[in-house]
PDB file of N, H, CA, C and O in Angstrom:
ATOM      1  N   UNK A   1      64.547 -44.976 -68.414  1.00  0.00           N
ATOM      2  CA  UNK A   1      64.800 -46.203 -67.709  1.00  0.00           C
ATOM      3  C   UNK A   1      63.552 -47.079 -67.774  1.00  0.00           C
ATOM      4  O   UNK A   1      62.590 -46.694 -67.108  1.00  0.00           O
ATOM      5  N   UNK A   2      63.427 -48.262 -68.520  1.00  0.00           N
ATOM      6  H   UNK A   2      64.208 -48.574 -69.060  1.00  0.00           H
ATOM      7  CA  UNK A   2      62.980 -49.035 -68.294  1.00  0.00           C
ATOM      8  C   UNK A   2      62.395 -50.249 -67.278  1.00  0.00           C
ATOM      9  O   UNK A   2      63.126 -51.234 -67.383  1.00  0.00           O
ATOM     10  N   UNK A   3      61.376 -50.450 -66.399  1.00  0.00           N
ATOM     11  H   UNK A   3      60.782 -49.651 -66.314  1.00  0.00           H
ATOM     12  CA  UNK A   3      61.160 -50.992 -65.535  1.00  0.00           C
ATOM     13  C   UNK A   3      60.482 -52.355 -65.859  1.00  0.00           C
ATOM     14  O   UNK A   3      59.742 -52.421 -66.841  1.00  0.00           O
ATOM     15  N   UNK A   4      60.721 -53.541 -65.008  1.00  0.00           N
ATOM     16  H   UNK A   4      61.323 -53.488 -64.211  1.00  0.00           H
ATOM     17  CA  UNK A   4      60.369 -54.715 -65.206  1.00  0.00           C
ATOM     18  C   UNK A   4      58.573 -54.910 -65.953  1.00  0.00           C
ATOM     19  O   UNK A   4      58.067 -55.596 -66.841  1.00  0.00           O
ATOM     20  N   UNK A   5      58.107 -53.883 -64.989  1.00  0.00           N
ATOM     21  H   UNK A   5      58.518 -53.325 -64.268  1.00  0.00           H
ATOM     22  CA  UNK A   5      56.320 -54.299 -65.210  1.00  0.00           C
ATOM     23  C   UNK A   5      56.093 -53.746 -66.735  1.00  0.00           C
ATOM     24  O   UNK A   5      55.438 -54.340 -67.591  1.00  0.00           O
ATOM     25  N   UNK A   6      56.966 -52.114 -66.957  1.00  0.00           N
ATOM     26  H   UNK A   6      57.499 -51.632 -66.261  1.00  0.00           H
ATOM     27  CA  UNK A   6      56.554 -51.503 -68.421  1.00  0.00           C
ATOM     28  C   UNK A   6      56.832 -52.378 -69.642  1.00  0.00           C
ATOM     29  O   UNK A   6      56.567 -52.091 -70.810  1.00  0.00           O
ATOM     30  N   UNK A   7      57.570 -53.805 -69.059  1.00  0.00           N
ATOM     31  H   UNK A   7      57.785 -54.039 -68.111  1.00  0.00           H
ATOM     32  CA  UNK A   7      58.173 -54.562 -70.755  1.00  0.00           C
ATOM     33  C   UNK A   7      57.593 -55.748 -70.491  1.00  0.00           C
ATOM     34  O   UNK A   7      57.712 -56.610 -71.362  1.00  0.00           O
ATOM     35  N   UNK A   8      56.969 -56.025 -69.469  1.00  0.00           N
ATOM     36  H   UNK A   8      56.872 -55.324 -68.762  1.00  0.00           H
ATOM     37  CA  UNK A   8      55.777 -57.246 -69.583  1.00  0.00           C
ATOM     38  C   UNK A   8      54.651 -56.270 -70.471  1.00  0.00           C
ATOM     39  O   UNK A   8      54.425 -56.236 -71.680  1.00  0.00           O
ATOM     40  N   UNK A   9      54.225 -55.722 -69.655  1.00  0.00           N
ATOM     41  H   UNK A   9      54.409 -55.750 -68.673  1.00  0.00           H
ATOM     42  CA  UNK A   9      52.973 -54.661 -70.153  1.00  0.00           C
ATOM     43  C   UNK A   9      53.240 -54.493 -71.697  1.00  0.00           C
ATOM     44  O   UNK A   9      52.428 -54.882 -72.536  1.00  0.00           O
ATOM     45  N   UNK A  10      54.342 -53.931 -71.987  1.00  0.00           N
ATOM     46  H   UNK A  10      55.001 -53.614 -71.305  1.00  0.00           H
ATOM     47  CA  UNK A  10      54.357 -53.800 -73.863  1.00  0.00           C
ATOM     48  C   UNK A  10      54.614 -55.623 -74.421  1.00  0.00           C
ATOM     49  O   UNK A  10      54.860 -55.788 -75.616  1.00  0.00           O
ATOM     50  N   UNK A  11      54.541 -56.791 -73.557  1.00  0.00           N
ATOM     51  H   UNK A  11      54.341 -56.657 -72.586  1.00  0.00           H
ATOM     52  CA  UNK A  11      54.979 -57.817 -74.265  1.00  0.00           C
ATOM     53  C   UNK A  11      53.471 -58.463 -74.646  1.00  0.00           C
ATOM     54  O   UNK A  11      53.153 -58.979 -75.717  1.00  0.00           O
ATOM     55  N   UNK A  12      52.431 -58.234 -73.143  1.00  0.00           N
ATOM     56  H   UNK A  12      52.689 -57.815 -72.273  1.00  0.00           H
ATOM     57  CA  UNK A  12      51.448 -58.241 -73.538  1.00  0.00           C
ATOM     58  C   UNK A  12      50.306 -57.529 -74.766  1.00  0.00           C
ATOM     59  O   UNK A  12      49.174 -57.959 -74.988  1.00  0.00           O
ATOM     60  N   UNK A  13      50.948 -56.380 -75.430  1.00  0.00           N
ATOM     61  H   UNK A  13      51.867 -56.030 -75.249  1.00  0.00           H
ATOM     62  CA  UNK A  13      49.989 -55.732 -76.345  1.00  0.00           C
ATOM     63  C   UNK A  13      50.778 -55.703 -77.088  1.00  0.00           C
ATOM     64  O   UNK A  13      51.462 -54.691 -77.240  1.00  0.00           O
ATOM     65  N   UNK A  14      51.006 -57.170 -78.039  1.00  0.00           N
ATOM     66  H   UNK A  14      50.450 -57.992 -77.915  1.00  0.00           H
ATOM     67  CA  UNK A  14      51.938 -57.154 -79.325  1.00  0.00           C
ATOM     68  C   UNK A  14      51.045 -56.761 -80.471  1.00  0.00           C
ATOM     69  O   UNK A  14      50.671 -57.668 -81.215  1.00  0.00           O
ATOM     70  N   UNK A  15      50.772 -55.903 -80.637  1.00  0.00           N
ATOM     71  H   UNK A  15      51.076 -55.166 -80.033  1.00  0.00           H
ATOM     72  CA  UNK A  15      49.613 -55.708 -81.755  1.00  0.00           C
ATOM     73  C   UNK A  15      49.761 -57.246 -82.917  1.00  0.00           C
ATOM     74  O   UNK A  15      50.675 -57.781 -83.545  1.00  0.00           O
ATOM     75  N   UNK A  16      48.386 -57.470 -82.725  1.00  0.00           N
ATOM     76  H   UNK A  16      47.644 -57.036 -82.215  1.00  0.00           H
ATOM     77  CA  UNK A  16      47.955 -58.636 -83.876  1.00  0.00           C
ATOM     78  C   UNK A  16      48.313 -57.677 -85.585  1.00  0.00           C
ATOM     79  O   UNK A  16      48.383 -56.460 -85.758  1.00  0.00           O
ATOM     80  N   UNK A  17      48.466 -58.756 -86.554  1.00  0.00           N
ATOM     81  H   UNK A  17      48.409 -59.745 -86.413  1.00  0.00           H
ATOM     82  CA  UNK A  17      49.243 -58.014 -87.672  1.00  0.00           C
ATOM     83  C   UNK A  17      47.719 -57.833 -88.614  1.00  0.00           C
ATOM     84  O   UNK A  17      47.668 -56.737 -89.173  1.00  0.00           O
ATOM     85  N   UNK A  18      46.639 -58.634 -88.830  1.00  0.00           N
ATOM     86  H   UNK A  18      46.681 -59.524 -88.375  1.00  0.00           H
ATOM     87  CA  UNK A  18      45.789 -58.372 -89.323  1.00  0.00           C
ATOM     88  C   UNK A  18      44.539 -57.792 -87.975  1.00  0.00           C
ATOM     89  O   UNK A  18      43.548 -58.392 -87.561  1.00  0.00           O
ATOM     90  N   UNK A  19      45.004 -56.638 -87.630  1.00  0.00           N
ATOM     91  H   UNK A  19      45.809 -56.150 -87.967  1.00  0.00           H
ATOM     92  CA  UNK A  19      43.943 -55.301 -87.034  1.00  0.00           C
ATOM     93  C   UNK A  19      42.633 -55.390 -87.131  1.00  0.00           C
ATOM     94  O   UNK A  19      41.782 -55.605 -86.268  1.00  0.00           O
ATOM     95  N   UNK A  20      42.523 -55.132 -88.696  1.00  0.00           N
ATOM     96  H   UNK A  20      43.215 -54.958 -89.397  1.00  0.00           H
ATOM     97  CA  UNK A  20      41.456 -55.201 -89.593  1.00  0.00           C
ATOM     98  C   UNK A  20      40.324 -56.338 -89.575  1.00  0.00           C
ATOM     99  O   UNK A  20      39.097 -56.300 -89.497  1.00  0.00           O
ATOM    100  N   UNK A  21      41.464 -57.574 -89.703  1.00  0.00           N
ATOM    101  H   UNK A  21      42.461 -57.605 -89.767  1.00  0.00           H
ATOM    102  CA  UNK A  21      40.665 -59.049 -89.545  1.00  0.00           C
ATOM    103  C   UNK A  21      39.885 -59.334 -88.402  1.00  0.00           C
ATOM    104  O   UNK A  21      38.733 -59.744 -88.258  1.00  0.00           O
ATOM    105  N   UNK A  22      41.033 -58.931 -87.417  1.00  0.00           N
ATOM    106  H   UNK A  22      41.968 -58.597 -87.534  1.00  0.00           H
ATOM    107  CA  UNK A  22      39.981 -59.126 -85.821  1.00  0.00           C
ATOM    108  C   UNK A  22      39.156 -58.144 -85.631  1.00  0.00           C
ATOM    109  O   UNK A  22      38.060 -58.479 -85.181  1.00  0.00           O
ATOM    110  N   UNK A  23      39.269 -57.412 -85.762  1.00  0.00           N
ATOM    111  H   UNK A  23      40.159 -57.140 -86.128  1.00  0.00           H
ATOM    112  CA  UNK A  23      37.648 -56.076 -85.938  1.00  0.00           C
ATOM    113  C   UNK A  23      36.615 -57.145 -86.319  1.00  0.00           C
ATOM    114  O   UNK A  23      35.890 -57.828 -85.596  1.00  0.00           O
ATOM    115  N   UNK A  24      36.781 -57.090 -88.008  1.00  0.00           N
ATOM    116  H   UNK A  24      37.369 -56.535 -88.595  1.00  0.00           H
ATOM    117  CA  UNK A  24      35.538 -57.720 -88.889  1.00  0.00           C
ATOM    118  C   UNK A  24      35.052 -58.988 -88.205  1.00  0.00           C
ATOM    119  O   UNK A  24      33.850 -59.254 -88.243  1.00  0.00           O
ATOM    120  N   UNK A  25      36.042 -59.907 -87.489  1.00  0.00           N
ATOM    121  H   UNK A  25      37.018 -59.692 -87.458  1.00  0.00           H
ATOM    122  CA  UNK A  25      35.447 -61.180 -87.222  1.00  0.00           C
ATOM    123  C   UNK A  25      34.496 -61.098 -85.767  1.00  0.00           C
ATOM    124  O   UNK A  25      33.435 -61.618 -85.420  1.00  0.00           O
ATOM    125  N   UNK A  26      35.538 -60.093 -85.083  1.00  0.00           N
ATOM    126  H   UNK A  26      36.400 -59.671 -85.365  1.00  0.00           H
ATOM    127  CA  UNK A  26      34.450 -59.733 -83.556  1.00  0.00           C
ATOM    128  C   UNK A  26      33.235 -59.486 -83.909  1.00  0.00           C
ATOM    129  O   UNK A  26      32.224 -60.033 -83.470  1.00  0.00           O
ATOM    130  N   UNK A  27      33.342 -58.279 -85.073  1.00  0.00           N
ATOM    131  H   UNK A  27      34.164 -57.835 -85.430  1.00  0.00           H
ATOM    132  CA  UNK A  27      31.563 -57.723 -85.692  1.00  0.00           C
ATOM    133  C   UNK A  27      31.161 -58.837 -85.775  1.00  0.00           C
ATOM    134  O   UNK A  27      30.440 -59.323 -84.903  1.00  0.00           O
ATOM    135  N   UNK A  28      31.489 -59.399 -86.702  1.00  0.00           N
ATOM    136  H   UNK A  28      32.074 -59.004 -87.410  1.00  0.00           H
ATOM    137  CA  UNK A  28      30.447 -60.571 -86.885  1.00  0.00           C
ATOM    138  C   UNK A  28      29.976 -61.673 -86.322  1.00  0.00           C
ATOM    139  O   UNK A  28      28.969 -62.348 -86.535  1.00  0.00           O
ATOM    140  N   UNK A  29      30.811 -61.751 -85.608  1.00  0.00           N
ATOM    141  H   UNK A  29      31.629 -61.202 -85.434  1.00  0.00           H
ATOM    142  CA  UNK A  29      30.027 -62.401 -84.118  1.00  0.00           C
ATOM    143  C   UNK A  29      29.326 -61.630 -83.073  1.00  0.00           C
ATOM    144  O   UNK A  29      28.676 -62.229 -82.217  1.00  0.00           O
ATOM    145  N   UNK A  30      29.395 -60.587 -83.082  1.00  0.00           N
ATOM    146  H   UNK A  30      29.922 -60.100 -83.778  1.00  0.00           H
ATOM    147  CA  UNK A  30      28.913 -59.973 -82.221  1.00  0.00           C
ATOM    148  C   UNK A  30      27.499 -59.675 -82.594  1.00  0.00           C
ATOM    149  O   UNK A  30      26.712 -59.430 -81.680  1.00  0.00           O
ATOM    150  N   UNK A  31      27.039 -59.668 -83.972  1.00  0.00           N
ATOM    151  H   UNK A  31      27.678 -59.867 -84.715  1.00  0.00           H
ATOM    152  CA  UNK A  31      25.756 -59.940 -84.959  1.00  0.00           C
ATOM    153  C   UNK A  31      25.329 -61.314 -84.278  1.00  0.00           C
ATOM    154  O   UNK A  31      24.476 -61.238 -83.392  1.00  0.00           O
ATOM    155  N   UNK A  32      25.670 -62.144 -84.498  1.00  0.00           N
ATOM    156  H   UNK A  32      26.362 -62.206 -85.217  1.00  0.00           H
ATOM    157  CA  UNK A  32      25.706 -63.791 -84.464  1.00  0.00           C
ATOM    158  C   UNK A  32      25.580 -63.434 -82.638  1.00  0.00           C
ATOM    159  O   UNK A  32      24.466 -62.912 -82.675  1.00  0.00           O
ATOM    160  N   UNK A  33      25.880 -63.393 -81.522  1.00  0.00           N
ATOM    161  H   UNK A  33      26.785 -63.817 -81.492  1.00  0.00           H
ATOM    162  CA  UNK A  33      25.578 -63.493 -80.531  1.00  0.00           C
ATOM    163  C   UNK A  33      24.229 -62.778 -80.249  1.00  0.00           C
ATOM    164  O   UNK A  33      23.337 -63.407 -79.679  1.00  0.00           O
ATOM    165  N   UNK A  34      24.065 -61.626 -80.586  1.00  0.00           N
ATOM    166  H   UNK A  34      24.789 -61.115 -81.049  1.00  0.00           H
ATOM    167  CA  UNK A  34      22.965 -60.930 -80.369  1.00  0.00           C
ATOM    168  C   UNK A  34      21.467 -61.460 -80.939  1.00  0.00           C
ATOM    169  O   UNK A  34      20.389 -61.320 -80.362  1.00  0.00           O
ATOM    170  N   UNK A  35      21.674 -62.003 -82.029  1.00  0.00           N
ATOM    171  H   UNK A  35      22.550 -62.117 -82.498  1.00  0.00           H
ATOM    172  CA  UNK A  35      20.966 -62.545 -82.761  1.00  0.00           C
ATOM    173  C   UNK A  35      20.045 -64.069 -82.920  1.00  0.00           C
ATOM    174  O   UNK A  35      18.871 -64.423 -83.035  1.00  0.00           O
ATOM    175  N   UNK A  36      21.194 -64.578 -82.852  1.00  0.00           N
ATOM    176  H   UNK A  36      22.147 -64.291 -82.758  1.00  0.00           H
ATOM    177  CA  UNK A  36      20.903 -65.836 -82.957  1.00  0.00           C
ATOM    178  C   UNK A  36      21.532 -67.269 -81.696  1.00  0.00           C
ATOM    179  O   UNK A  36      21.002 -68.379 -81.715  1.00  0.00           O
ATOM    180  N   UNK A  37      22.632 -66.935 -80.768  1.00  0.00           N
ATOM    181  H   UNK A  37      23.062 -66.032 -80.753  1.00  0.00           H
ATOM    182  CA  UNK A  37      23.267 -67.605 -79.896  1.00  0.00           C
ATOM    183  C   UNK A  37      23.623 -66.943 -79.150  1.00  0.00           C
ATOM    184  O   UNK A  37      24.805 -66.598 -79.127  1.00  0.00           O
ATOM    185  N   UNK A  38      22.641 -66.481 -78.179  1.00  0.00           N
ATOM    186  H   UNK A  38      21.681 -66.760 -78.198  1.00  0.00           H
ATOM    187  CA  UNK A  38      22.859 -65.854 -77.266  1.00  0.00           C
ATOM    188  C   UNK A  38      24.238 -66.888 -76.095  1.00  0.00           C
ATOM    189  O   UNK A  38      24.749 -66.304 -75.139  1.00  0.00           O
ATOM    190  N   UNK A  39      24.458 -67.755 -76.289  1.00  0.00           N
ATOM    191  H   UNK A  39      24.043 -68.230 -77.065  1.00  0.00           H
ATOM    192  CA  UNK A  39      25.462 -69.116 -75.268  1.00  0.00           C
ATOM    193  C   UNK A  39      26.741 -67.528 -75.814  1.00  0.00           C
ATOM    194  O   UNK A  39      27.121 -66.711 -74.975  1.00  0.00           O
ATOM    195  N   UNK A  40      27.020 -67.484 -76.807  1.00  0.00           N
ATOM    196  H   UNK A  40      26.711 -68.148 -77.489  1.00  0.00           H
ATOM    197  CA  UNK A  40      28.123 -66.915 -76.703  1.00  0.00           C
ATOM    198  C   UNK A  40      28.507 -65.480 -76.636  1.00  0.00           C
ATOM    199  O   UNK A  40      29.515 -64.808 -76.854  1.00  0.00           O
ATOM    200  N   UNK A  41      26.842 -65.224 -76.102  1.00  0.00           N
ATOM    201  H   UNK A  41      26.023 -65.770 -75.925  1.00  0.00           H
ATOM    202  CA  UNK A  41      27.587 -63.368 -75.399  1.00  0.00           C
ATOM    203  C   UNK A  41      28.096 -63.097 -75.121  1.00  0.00           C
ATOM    204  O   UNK A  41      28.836 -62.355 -75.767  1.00  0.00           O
ATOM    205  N   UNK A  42      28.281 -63.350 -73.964  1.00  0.00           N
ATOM    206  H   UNK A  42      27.680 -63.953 -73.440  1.00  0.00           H
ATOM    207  CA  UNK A  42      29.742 -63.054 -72.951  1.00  0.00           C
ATOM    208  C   UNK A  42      31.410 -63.306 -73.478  1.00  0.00           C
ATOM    209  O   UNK A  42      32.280 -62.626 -72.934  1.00  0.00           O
ATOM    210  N   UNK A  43      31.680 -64.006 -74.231  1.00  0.00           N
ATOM    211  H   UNK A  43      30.973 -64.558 -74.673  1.00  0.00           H
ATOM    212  CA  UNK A  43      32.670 -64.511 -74.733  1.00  0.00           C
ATOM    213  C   UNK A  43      33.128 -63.205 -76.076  1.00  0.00           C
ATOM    214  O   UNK A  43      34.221 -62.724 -76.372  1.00  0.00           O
ATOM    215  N   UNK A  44      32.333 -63.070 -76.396  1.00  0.00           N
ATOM    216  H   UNK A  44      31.444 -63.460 -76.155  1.00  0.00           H
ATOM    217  CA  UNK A  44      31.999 -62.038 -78.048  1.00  0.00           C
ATOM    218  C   UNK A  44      32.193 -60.637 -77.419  1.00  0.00           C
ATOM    219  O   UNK A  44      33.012 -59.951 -78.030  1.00  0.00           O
ATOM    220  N   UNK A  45      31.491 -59.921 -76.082  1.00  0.00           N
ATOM    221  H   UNK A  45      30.825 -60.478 -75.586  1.00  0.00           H
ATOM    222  CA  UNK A  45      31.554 -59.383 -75.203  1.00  0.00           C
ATOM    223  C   UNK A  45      33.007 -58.905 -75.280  1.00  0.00           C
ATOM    224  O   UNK A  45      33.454 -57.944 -75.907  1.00  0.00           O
ATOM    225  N   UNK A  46      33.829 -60.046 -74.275  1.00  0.00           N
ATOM    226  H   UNK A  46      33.466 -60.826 -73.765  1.00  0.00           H
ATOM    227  CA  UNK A  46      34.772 -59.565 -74.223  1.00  0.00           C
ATOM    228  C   UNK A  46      36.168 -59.544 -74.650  1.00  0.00           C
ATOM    229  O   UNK A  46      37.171 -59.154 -74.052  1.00  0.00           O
ATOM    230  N   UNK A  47      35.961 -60.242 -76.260  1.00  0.00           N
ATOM    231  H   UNK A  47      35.146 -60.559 -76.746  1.00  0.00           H
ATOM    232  CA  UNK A  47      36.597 -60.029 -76.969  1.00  0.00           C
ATOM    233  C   UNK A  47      36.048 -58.542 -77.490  1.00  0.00           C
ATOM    234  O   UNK A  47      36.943 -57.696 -77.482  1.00  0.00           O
ATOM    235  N   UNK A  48      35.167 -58.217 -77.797  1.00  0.00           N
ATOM    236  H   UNK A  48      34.441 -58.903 -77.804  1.00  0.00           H
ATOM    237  CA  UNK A  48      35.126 -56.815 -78.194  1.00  0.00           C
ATOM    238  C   UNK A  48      36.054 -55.866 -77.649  1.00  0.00           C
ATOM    239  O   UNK A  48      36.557 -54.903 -78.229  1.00  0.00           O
ATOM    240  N   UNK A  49      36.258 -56.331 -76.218  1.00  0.00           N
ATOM    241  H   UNK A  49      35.850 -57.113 -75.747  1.00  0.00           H
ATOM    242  CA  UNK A  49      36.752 -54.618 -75.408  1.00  0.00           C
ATOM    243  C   UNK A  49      38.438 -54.576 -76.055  1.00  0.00           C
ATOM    244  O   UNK A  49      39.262 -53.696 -75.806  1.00  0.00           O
ATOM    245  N   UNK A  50      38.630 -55.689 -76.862  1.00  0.00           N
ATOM    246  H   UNK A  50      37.961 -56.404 -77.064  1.00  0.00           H
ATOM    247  CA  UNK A  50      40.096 -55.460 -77.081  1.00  0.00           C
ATOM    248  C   UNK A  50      40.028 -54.854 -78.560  1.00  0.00           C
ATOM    249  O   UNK A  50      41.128 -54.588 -79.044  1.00  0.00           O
ATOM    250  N   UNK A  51      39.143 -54.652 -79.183  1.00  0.00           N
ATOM    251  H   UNK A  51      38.249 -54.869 -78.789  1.00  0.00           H
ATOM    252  CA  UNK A  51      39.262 -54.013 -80.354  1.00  0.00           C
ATOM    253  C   UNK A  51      39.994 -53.071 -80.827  1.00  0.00           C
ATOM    254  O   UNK A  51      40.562 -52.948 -81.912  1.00  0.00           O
ATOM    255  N   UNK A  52      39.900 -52.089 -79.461  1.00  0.00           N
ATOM    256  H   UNK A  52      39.438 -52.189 -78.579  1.00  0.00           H
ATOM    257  CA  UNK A  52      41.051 -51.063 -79.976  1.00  0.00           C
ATOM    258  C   UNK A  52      42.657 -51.516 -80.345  1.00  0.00           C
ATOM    259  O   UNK A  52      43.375 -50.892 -81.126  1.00  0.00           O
ATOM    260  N   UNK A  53      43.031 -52.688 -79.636  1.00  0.00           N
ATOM    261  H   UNK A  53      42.448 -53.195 -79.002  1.00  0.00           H
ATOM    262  CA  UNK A  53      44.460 -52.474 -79.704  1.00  0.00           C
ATOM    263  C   UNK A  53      44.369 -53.958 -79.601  1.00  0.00           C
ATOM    264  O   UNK A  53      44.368 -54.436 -78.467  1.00  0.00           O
ATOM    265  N   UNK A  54      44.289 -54.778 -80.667  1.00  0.00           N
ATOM    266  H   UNK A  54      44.289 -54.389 -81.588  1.00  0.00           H
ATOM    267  CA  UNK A  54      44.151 -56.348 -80.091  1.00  0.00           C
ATOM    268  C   UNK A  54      45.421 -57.028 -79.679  1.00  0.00           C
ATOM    269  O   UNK A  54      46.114 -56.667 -80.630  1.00  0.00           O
ATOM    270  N   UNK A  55      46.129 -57.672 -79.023  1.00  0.00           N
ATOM    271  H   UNK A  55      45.566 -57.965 -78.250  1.00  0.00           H
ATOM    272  CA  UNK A  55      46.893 -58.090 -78.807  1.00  0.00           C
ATOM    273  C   UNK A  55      47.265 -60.136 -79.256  1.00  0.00           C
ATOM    274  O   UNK A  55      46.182 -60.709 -79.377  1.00  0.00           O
ATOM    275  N   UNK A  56      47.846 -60.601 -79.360  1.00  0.00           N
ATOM    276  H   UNK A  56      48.726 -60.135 -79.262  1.00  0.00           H
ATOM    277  CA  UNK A  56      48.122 -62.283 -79.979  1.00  0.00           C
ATOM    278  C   UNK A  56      46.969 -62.642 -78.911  1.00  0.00           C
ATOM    279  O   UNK A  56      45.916 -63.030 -79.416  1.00  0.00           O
ATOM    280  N   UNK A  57      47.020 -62.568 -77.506  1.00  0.00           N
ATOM    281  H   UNK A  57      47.876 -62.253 -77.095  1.00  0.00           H
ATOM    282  CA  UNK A  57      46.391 -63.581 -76.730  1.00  0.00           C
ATOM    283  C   UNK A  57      44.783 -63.058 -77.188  1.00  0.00           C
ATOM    284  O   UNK A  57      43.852 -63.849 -77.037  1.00  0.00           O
ATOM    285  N   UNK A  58      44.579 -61.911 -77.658  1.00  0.00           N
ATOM    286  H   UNK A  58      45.335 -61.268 -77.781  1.00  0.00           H
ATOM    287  CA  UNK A  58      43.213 -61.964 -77.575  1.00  0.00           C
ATOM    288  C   UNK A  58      42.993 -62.376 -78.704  1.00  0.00           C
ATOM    289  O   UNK A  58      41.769 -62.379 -78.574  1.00  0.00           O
ATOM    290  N   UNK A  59      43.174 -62.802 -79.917  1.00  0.00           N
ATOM    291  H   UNK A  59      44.169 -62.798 -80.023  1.00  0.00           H
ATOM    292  CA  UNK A  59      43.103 -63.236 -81.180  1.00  0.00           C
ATOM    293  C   UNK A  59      42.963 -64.929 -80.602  1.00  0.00           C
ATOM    294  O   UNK A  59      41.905 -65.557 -80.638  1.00  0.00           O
ATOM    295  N   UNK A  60      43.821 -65.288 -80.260  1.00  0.00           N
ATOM    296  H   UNK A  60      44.681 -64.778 -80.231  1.00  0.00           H
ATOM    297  CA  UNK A  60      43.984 -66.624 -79.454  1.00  0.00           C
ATOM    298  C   UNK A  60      42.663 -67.428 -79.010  1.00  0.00           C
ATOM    299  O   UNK A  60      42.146 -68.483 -79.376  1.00  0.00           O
ATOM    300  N   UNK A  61      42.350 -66.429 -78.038  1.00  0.00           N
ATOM    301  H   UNK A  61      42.770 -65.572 -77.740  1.00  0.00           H
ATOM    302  CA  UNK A  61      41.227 -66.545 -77.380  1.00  0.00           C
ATOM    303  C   UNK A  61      39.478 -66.450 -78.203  1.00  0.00           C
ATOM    304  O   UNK A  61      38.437 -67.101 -78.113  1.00  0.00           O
ATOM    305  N   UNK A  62      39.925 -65.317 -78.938  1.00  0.00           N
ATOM    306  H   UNK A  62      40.771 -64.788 -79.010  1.00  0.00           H
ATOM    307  CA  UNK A  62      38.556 -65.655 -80.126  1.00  0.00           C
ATOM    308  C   UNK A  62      38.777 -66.723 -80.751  1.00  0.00           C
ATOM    309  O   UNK A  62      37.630 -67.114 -80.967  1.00  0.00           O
ATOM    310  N   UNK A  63      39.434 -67.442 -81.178  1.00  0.00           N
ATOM    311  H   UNK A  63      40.366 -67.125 -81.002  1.00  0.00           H
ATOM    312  CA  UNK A  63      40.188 -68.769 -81.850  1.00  0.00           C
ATOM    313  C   UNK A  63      39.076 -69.919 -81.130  1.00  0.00           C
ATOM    314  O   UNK A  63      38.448 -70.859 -81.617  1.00  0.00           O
ATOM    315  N   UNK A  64      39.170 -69.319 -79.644  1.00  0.00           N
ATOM    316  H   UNK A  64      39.679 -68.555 -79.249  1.00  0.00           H
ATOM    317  CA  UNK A  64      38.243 -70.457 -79.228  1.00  0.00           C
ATOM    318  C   UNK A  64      37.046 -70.289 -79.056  1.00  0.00           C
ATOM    319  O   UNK A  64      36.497 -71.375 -78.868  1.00  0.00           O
ATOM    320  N   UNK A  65      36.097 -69.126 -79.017  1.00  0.00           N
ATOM    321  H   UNK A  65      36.543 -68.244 -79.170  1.00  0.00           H
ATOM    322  CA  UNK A  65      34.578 -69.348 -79.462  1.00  0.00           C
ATOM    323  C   UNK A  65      34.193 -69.686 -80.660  1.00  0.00           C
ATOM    324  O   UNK A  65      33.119 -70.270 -80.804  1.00  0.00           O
ATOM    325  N   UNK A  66      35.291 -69.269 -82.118  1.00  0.00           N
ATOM    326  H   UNK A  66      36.163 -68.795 -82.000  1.00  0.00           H
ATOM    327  CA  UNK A  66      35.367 -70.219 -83.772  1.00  0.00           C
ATOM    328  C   UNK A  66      35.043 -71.792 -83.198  1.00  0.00           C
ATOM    329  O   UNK A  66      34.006 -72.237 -83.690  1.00  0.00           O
ATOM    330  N   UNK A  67      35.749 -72.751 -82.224  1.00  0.00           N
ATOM    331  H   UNK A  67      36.592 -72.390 -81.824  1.00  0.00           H
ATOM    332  CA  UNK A  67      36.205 -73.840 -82.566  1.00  0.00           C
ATOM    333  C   UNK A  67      35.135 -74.096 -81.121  1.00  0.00           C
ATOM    334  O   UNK A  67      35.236 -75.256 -80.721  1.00  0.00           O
ATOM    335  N   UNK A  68      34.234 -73.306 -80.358  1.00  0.00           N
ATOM    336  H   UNK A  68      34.152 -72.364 -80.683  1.00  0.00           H
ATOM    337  CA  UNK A  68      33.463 -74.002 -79.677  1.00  0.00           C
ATOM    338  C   UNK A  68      32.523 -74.166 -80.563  1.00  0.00           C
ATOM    339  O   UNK A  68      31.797 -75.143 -80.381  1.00  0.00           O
ATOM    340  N   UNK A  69      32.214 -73.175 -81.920  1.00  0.00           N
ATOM    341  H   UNK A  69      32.804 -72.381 -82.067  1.00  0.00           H
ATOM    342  CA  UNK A  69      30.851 -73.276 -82.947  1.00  0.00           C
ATOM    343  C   UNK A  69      30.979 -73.960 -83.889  1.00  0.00           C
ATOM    344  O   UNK A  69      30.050 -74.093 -84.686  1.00  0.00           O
TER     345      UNK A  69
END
């Protein structure tokens, strides 16, 4: 039996289709924050914690530290 909260919860972790892509691009910002712009630690931060299992909104959301740089 399916419950209301368990099919929000799976609507929220639609796995992103390139996995791979959002890994490599977090790394490399996450180089690039440490390094050289520290303004976007926090942001790089916590896009990292979704690495394991990225979901659309968190792809989304890295979309916008690309287009704050």
């Amino acid at each position: 039996m399916s419950t209301t909260a368990s099919r929000e919860d799976s609507d929220k972790h639609k796995d992103v289709n390139g996995k791979v892509l959002y890994g490599e691009a977090v790394s490399s910002f996450m180089y690039l924050a440490a390094t050289t712009r520290p303004d976007i630690a926090f942001a790089v931060n916590e896009a990292a914690r979704s690495m394991g299992r990225p979901a659309d909104k968190y792809w989304i959301n890295f979309k916008r530290i690309i287009r704050y740089l």
